[in-house]
C-alpha positions as CSV (number, residue, x, y, z in Angstrom):
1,X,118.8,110.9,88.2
2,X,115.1,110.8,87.3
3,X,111.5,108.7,87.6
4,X,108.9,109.2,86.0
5,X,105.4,107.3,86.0
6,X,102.4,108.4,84.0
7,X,101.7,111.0,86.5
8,X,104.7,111.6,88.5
9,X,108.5,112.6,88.1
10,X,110.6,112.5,90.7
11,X,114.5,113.7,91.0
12,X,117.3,115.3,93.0
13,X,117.0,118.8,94.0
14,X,119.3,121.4,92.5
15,X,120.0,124.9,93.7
16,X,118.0,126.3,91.0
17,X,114.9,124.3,93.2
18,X,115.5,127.2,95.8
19,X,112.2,130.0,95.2
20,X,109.9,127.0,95.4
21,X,112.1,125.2,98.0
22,X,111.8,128.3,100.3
23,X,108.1,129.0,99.5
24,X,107.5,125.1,100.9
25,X,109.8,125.5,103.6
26,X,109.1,129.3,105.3
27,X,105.3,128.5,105.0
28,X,104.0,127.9,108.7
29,X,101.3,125.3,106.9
30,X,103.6,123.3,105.5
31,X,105.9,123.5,108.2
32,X,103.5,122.9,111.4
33,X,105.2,119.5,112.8
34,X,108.6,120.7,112.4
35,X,110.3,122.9,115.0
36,X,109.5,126.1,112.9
37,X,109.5,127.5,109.2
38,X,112.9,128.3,108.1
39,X,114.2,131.3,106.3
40,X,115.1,131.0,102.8
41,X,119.2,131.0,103.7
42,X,117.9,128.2,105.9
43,X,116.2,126.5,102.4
44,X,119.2,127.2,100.8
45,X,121.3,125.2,103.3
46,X,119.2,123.0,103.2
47,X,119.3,121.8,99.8
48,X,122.4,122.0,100.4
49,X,122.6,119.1,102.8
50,X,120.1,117.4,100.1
51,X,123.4,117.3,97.4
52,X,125.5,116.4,99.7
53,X,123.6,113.6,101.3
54,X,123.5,112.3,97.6
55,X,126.8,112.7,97.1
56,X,128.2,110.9,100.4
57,X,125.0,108.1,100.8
58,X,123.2,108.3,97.6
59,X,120.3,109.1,98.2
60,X,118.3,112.0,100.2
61,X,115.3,114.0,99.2
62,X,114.0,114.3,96.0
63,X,111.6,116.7,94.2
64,X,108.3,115.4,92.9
65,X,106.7,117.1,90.3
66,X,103.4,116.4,88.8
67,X,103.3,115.7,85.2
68,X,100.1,117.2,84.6
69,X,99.7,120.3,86.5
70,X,102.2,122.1,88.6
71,X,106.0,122.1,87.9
72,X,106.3,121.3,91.2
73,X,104.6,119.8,94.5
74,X,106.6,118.7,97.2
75,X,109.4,116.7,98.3
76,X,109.4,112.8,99.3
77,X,112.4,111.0,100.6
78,X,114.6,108.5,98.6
79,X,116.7,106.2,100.6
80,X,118.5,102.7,101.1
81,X,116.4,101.0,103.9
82,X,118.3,98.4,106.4
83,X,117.2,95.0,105.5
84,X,115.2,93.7,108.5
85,X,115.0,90.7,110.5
86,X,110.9,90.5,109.4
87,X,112.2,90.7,105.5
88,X,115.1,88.1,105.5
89,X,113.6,85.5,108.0
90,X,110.1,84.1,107.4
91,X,107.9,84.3,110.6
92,X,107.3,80.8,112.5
93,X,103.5,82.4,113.4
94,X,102.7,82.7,110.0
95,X,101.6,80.3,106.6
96,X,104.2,80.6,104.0
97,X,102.7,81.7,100.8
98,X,102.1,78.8,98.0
């Protein structure tokens, strides 16, 4: 599956995503708030758990890709979000809209 906007694409990672997947992913940069980089078998699995997270919930990472420069630029997260209480019931505290 694919988006696309005027500057952006986004869609599901494949295994052919892995050289840039592991050049995101072993870079100590990129990686500073996670535990630590990961090797690229790491990457690999990784992606890995991507496709398969499609494949069981539907969604999961996807690649974004700017349509003007670079093939590729990082990864943003598609998902179903829960529904919650503040979406389906209007607050009491607050005007309605007109």
């Amino acid at each position: 599956m694919f988006l696309t906007s005027a500057r952006l694409a986004l869609r599901e990672l494949v295994l052919s995503d892995l050289d840039f997947v592991a050049e995101m992913l072993t870079d100590p940069v990129v990686m500073r708030y996670y535990p630590k980089p990961l090797t690229r078998v790491e990457a690999q699995a990784w992606i890995e758990r991507q496709r398969a997270r499609y494949a069981r919930d539907g969604h999961g990472l996807w690649l974004v890709s700017d349509q003007d420069c670079t093939p590729r630029t990082g990864t943003r997260a598609m998902r179903q979000r829960p529904r919650s209480r503040c979406e389906t019931t209007p607050s009491a505290s607050l005007p309605r809209p007109a």
